[in-house]
RONU-77998 format. One record per residue: residue in one letter; x, y, z of N, C-alpha, C in turn. Coordinates in pm, whole numbers. Atoms other than C-alpha are relative to their C-alpha. Layout:
N
A  X  Y  Z  X  Y  Z  X  Y  Z
...
***
This chain:
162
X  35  -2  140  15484  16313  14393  -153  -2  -11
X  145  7  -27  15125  16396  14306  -83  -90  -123
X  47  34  75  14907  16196  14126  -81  69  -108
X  80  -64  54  14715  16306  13808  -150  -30  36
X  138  -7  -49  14346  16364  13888  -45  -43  -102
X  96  62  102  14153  16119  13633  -153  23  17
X  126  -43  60  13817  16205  13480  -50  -116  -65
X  97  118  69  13506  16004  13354  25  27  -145
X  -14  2  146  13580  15959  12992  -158  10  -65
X  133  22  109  13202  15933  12875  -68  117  51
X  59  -124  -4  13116  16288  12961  59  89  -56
X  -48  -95  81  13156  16583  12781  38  113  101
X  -43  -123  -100  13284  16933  12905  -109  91  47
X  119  -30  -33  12896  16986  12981  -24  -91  72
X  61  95  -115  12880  16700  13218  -132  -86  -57
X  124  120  61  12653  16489  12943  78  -82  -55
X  -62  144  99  12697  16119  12803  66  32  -112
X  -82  -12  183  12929  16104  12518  83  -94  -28
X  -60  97  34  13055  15831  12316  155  81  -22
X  -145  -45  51  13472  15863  12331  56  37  -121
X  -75  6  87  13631  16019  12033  144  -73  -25
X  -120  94  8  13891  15716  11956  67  42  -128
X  -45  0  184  13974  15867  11579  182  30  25
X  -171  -51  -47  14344  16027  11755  70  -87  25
X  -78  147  -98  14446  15647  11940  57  -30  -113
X  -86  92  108  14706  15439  11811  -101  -98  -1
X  30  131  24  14571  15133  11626  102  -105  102
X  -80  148  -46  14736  14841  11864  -39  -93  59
X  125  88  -55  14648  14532  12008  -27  12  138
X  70  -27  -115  14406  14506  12291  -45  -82  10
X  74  130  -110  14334  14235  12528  -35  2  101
X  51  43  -170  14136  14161  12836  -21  -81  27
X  32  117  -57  14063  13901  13034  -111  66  153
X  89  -2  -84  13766  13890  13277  -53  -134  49
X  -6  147  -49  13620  13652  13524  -128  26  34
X  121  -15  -91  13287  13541  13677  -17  -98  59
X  15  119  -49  13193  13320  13902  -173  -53  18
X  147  65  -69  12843  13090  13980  6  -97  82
X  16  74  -125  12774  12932  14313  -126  -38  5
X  107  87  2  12578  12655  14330  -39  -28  183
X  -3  59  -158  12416  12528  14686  65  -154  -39
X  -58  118  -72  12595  12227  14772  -101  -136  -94
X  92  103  99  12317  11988  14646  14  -37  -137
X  -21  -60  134  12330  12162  14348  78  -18  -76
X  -119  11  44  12666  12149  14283  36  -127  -46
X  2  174  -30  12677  11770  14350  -110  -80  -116
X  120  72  82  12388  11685  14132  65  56  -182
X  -88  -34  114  12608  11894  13800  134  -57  3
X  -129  41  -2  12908  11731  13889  -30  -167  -26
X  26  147  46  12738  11368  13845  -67  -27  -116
X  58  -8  196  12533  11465  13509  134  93  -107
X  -106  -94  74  12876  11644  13344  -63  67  -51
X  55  -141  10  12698  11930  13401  -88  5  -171
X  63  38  41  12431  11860  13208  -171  34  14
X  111  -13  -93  12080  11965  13254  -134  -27  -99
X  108  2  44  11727  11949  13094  -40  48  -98
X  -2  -91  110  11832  12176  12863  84  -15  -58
X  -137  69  127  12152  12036  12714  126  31  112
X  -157  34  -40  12529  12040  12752  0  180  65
X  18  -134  -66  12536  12391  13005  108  58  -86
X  -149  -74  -6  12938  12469  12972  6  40  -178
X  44  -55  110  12859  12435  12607  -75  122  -109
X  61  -118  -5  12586  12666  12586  56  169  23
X  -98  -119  -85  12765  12899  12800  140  60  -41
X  -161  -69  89  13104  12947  12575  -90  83  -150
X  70  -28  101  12865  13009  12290  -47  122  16
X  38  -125  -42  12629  13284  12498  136  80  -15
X  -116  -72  -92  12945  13436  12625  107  51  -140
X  -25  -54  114  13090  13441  12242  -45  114  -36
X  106  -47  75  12835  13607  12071  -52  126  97
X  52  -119  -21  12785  13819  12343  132  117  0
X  -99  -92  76  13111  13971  12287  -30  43  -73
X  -10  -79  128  13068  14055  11966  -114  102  -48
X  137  -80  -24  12732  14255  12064  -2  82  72
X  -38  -103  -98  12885  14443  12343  -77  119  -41
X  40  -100  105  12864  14761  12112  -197  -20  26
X  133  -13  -14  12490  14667  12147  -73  32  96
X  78  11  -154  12393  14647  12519  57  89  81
X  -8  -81  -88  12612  14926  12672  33  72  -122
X  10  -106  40  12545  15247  12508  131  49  -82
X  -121  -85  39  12889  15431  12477  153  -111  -4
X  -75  71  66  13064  15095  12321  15  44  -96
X  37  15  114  13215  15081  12031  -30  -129  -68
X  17  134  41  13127  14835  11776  147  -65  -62
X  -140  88  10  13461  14631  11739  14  -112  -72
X  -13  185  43  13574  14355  11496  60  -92  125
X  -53  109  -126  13668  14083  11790  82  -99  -94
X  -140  91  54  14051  13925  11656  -2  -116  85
X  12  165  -111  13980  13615  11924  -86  56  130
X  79  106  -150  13765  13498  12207  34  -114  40
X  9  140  -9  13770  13236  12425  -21  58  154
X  106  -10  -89  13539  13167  12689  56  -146  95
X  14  147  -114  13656  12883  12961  -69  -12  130
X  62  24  -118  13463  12743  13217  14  -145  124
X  -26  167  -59  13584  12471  13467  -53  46  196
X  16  17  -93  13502  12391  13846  138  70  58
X  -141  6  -77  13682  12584  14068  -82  -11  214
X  79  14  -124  13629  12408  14412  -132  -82  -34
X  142  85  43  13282  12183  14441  -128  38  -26
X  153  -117  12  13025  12492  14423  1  95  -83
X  -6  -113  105  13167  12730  14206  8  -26  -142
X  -46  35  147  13209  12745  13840  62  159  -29
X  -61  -117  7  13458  12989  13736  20  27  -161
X  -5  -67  156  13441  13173  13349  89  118  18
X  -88  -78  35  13699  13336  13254  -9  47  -128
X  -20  -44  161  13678  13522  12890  140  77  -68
X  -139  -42  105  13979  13657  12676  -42  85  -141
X  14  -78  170  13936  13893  12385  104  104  -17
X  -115  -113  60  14167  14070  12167  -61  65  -138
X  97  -67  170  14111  14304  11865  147  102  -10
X  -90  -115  22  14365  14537  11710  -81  126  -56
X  76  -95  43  14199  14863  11723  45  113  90
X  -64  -125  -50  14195  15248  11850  -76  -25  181
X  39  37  -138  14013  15109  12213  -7  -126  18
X  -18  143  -73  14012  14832  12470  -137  -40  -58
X  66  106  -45  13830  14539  12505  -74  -43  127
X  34  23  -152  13760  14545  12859  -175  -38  35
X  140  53  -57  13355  14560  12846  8  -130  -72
X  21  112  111  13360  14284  12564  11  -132  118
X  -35  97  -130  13566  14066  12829  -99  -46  109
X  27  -26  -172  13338  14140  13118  -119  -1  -31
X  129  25  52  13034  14112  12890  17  -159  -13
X  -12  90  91  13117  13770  12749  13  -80  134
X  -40  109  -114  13210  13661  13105  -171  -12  96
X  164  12  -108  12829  13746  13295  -53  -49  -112
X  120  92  97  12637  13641  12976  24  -111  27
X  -14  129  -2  12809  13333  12992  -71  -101  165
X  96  43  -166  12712  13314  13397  -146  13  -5
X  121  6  20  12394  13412  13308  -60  -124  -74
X  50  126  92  12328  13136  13051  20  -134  95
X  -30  111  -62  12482  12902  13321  -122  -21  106
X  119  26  -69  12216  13005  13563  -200  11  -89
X  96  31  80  11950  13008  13298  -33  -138  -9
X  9  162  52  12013  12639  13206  7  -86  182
X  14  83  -117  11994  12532  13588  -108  73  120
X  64  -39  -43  11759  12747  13730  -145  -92  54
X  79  113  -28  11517  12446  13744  14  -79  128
X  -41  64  -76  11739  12296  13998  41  52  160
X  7  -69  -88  11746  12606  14228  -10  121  -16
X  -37  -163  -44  11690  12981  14273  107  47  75
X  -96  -47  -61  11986  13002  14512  112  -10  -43
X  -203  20  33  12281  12962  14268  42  177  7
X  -74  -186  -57  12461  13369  14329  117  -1  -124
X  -91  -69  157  12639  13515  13991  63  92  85
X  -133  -62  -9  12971  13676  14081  98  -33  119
X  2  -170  90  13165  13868  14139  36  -43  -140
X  -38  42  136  13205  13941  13807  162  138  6
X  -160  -126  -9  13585  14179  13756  74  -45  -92
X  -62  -29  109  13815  14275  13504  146  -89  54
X  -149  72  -61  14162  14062  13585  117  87  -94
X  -118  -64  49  14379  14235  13333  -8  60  -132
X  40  -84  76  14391  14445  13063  186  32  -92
X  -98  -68  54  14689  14529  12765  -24  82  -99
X  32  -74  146  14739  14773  12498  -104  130  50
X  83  -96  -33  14601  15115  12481  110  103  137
X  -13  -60  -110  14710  15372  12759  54  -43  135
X  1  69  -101  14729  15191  13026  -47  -136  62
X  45  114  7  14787  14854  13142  -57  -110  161
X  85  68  -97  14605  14630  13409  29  -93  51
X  -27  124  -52  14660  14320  13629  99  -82  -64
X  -119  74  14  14886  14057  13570  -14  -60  -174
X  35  -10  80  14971  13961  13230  -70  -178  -52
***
């Protein structure tokens, strides 16, 4: 059985950028979930795990659901051939996974004619980013990612587990 041969969606039949015509899609809902991780050195790790993660700059994990909001709903802003999307829920968690990592996971849904998937996968590195923003004081060697899409519904085709 042969597979169909898939194509870059953000090029035209001239081989230039082009935002997707979504006006034909069904309206339905669309969720992703994305993950990221930040690795602390050891020290590091140990010294946020005795201030409840906490730093010089305020409550981090706090900060970091907030970035990781907001940057959802800006997607549409920072990669080109987004669209701009009302966002029907977020939610941004961030807990210890293991004594070095911190693992963010984001969630967004929207009922509309496209996914969610960058929104997800935006909302999940801003949020790592803001995490190593607010501790960067305490080392240059904390390492952002990976960052990856975990699952995906609605739309065309569906993704990882649900």
């Amino acid at each position: 059985m042969a597979t169909a041969r898939r194509k870059l969606s953000h090029v035209d039949a001239a081989g230039l950028p082009a935002m997707v015509d979504v006006s034909a899609k069904a309206v339905t809902t669309r969720e992703a979930r994305a993950e990221c991780r930040v690795r602390f050195p050891r020290e590091v790790a140990a010294q946020l795990h005795a201030s409840g993660l906490r730093s010089a700059k305020g409550a981090i994990i706090d900060t970091a659901v907030i970035a990781g909001t907001m940057a959802v709903k800006r997607t549409h802003e920072l990669i080109p051939f987004c669209h701009p999307l009302p966002i029907d829920g977020c939610n941004v968690a961030i807990a210890w996974y293991g004594e070095t990592v911190l693992r963010i996971e984001c969630a967004v849904r929207a009922t509309q004619r496209t996914g969610v998937e960058m929104e997800a996968l935006t909302g999940a590195t801003v949020a790592a980013l803001t995490v190593y923003d607010m501790c960067k004081a305490l080392s240059h060697r904390i390492v952002i990612g990976p960052a990856r899409l975990l699952a995906k519904r609605g739309g065309k085709r569906d993704f990882g587990p649900a």
